[in-house]
N, C-alpha and C positions, 0 to 999 in steps of 0.2 A: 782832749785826746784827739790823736790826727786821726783821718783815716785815709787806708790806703786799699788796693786793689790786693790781694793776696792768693797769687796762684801756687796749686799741690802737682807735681810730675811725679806721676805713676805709672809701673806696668804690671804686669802680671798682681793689679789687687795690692801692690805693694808701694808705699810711699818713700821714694829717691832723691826727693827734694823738692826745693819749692821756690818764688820768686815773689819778689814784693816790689810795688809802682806807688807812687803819689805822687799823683799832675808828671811832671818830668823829669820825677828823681826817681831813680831805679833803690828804692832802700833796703833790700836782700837779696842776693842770690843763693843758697845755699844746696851745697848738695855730699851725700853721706862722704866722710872724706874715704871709704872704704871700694869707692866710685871715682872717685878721681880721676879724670884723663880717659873718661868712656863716651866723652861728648852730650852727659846730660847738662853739667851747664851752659855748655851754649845752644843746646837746642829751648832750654828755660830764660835765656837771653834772647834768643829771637822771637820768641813768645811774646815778651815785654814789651819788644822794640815794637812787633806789629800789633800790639794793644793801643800803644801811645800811637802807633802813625795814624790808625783807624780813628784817634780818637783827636786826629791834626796835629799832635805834637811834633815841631821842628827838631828838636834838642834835645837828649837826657843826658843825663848828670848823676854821676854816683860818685860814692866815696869808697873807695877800695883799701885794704891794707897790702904793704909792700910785698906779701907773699902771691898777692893775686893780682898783683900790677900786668905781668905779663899777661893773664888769659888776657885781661877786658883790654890790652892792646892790641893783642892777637883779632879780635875783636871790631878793630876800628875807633878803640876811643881812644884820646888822647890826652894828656897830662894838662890839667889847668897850674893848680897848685899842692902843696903840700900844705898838710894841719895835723894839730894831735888830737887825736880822737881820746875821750873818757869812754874806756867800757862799764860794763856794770858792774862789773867788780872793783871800782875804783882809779884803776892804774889807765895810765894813760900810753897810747899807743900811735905810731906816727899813719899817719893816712893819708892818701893820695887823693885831691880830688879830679874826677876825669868827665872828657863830656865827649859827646859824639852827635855829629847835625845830620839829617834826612833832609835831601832833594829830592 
């Protein structure tokens, strides 16, 4: 079983999402899609980013699907390759993998 670092973004007592890190792979951002485009996920991305830098990381690397391509470029990270991701429901799904470096 991996483990990862697993941060909850709250306000008012209320749970809006959340972000998940392991070493220098960003492995979820997620945030209610009922929120969408109110700037919690990127303030839950830069969270991450300054988790890893605090922690020396040069590099993170996520796998994103093509619907979220755009924030995490909006973002600064940029396109390595494409893969198909298995979800857990079986079906397989195309995915971007993207990474973004700290100087």
């Amino acid at each position: 079983m991996s483990k990862y670092d697993l941060f909850v973004y709250e306000e008012d007592n209320q749970i809006l999402g959340m972000g998940a890190i392991d070493g220098n792979r960003i492995k979820k951002v997620y945030v209610d899609t009922k929120l969408h485009g109110k700037g919690i996920g990127k303030r839950i991305l830069e969270f991450l980013e300054s988790h890893a830098k605090a922690k020396g990381i040069k590099e993170l690397v996520l796998c994103a699907y093509e619907n979220s391509k755009g924030f995490y470029e909006k973002q600064g990270y940029k396109i390595i390759s494409s893969k198909e991701i298995r979800r857990c429901q079986g079906e397989s799904v195309k995915g971007i993998e993207m990474h973004k470096f700290f100087f």
